[in-house]
N, C-alpha and C positions, 0 to 999 in steps of 0.2 A: 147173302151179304148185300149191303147199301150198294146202288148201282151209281149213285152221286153220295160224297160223303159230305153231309152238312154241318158236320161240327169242323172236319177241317176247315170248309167256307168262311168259317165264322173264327175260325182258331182259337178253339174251346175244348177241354176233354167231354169225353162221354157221359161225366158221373156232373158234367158241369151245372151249378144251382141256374133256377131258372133268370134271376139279377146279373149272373155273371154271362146268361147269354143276353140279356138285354144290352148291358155294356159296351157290352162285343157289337151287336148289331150298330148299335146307334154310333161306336167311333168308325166302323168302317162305313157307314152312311154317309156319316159325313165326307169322307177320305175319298169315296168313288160313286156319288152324286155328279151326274150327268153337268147339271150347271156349275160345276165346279172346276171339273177334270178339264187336263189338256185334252186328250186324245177320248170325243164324246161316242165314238162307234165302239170304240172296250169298257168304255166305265159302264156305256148302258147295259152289255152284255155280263158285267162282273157285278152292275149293280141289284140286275132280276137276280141270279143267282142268288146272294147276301139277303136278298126279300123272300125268295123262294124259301132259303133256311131256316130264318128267323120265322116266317109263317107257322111251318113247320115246327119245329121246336119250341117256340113260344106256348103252342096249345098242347097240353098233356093228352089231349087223346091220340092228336096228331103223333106225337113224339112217341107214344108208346107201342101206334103200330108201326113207327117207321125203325125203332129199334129191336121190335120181332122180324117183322117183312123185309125187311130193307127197302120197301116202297108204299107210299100214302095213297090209297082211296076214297073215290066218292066224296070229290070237291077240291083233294088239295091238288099243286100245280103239277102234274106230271112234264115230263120231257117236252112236250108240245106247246103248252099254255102257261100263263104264266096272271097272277092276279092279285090285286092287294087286298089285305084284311081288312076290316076298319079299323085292329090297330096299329096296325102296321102304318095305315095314311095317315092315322091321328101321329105316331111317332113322329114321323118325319115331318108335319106341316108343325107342331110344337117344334121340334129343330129349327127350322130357319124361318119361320113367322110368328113362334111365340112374343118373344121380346117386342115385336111389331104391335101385338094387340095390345101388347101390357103397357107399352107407350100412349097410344091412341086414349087408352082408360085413364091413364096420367093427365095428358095435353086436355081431356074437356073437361075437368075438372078444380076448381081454384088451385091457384098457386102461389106458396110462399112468396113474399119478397127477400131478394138478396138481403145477406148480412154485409155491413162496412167495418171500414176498420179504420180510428183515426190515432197516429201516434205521439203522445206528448210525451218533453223532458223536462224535469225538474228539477230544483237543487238539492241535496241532502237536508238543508234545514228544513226544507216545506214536505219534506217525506216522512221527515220527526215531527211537526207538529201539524200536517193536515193542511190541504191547501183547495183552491176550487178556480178552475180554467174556464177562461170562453171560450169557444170555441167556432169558427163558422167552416162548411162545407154544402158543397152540392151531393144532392140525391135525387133519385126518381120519386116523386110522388102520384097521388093519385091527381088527374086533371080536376082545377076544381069547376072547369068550362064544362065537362059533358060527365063528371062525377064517375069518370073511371069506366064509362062506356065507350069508349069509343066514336061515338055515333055524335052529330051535329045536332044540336040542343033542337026539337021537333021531330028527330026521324029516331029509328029502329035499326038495330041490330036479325038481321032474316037468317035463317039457316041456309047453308051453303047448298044448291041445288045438285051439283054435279055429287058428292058423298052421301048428299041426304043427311046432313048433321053430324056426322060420325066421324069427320077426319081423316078415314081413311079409304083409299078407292082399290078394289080388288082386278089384279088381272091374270086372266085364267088364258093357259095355254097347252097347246096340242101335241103330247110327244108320244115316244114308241112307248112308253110305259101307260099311257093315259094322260088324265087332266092336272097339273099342276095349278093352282092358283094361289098366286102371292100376293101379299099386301104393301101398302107404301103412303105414305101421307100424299094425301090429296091435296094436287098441284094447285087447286083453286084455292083454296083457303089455308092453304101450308097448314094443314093440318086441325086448325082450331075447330073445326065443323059448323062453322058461320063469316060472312060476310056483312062488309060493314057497305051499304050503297053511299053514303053521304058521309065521310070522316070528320072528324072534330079538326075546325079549324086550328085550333090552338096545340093539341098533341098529333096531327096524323092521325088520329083512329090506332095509336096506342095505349091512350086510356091512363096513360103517366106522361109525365113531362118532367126534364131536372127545377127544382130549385133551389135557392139559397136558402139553408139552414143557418138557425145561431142557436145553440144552448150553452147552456155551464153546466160542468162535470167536479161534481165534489169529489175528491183525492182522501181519504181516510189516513189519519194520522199510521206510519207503519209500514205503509207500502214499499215494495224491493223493485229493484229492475227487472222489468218482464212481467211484474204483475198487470193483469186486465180486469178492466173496468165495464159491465155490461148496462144497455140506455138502452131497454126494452123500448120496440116500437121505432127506433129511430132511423133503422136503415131502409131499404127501395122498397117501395108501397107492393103491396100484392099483384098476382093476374088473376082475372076472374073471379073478384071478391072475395083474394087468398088473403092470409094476414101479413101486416107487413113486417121484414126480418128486420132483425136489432143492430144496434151500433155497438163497436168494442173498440175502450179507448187503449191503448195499449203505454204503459209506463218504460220511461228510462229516466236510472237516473244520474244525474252529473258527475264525475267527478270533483273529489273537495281538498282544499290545497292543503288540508289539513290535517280531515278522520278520514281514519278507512274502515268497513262496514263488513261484516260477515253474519251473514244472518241479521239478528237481533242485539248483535254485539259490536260496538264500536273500540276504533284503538287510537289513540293519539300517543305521539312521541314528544316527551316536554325537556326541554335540559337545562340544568342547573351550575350552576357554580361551584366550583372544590371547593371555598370553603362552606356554603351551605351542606354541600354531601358531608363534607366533614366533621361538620360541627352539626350539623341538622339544623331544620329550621320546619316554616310553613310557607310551603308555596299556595298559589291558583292552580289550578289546574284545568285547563278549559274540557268543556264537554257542548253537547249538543243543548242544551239544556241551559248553558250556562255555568257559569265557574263555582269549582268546587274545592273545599279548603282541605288539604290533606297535608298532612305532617310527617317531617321525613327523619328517619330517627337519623341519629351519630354516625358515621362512617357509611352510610349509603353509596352502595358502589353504583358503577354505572353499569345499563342493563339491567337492571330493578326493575321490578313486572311488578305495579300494584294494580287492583282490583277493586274498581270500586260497582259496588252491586246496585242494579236497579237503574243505574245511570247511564243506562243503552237506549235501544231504538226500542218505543213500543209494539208492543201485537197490535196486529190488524184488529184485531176481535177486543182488544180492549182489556186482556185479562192481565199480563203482566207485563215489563220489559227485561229487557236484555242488561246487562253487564256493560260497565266500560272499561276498557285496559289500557291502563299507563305504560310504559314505558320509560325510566329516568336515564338521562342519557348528562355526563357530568362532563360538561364543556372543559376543555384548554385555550386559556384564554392563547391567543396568536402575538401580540403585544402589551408589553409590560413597561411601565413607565419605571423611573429612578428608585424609587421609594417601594415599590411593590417589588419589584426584583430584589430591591436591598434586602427586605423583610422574605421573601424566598428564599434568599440564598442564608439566609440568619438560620430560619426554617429549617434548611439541607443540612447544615452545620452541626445542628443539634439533634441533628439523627432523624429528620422526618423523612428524608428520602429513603431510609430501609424500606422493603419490601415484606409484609408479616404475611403473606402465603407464603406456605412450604414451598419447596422446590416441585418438579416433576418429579422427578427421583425418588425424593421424599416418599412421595405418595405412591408410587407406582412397589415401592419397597415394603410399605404399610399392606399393601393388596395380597401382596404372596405371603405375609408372615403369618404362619401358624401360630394362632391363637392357642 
């Protein structure tokens, strides 16, 4: 039998695939790694072990005589000694200095310019028929003093001496397990892998500087609240000869004392007079658009929905519009002069105050009657 069990080490069964011990190694790696752990005299002692295993089990030849023999020969680490693989060292130094390299490979590289974002509101008529803003704001741009070098118009941009151009400076250290060696951006040139001797008077030897922008932003007949409007090229100029990110106008739009908006469809509330509901007539009817003649037949109640089609808010794209919906809503006048009261109550006299809806009852009777 195993005189050290290294599946329990690792807390894995026996029949375990070889990914599910790799997982295993690399979370407890992380977990009782020396420079991590409180108490650095047992992580280092718990941390050989956990390498010990994984060496082991990681290589099928290894694993196959330690699951006959209970013990590895000729090379692996017996009770005594103790030694990394090379991928064992490769694991570990991808754990906590990968992301380092893959940074360094970013930083010397051009880089995008920031995207901005500027927010305009507008009123609902200019969202129906299209409108177009000035605009002014600050951004970084490229210096147009030293053209985005940094450097003072005559001198040069040198590689940083201390990394050698690279950004990043390694420091190798001495423990009971061996050599660790970690990475870190290099404190001389924060990382970019060059120095500038002679800065640009006008940016600092940043290579951008703010300035005052003005453009105009055309508004597409259509647009809703929340839509964005993209001005390729307009926002903070590149690093290192990156391209520069874009401007995003961002829309809102006003409230209107009048239409209210859902989607592509507008509604307005219009009220009329009892005797036009009455007797019908032709009203205006306002719309975004402008007024539209609609006719109301004889006894139009109030809360009458009409419909009129195509007299909504346009697509963005141009291809159709929206619907507008009325609403008739049939005023009571509040005050009535001599003569208008007379002829009302003539009106009430002669039977116009009956009510010709049914009752509730009525109808509620009409529901259950078996036909």
């Amino acid at each position: 039998m195993p005189t050290t069990n290294y599946y329990e080490i690792l807390g894995v069964a026996a029949d375990a695939s070889g990914d599910e011990i790799k997982r295993a190694y690399r979370k407890l790696a992380r977990e009782h790694h020396p420079d991590v752990a409180h108490d650095k005299s047992k992580a280092e002692h718990h941390f050989k072990e956990i390498n010990e295993a994984y060496e082991v089990l990681s290589d099928p030849n290894k694993r196959a005589q330690y699951d006959r023999f209970g013990v590895v020969g000729n090379g692996a680490s017996g009770p005594g000694g103790f030694g990394f693989g090379a991928g064992a060292f490769g694991d570990i130094f991808d754990m906590f200095f990968g992301n380092m390299r893959g940074a360094a490979a970013r930083r010397a590289g051009p880089e995008r310019g920031a995207d901005l974002r500027y927010d305009i509101e507008i009123p609902l008529e200019e969202a129906y028929a299209g409108t177009s803003r000035e605009i002014v704001f600050d951004r970084l741009a490229q210096c147009d003093v030293c053209e985005g070098s940094g450097a003072r118009r005559g001198t040069v941009v040198v590689a940083c001496e201390r990394c050698g151009g690279s950004g990043m400076a390694q420091t190798v250290r001495h423990t009971p397990l061996g050599q660790i060696v970690t990475q870190s951006a290099c404190s001389r040139c924060n990382g970019e892998g060059h120095v500038i001797p002679h800065p640009c008077d006008a940016c600092g030897g940043r290579g951008r500087r703010a300035i005052e922008t003005r453009l105009t932003v055309k508004i597409p007949a259509g647009v809703d609240d929340g839509s964005r409007i993209r001005i390729a090229g307009n926002g903070e100029a590149g690093s290192r000869g990156g391209p520069p990110g874009d401007l995003y106008a961002y829309l809102s739009i006003g409230a209107h004392p009048l239409f209210r908006r859902d989607g592509r469809d507008t509604f307005v509330d219009v009220p009329v007079s009892f005797p036009h509901a009455a007797l019908g007539t032709t009203i205006d009817v306002p719309s975004l658009g402008g007024d539209v003649e609609v006719t109301l037949s004889p006894g139009t109640q109030s809360g009458t929905r009409l419909r009129l089609r195509g007299y909504g808010m346009p697509s963005i794209r141009g291809t159709q519009r929206g619907d507008h919906h009325v609403t008739i809503h049939v005023a009571v006048p509040t005050k009535l002069n001599k003569r208008q009261r007379d002829l009302l109550e003539e009106y009430a006299r002669a039977g116009g105050d009956a009510v010709e809806e049914r009752t509730f009852f009525e109808r509620v009777k009409d529901a259950f009657r078996p036909e």
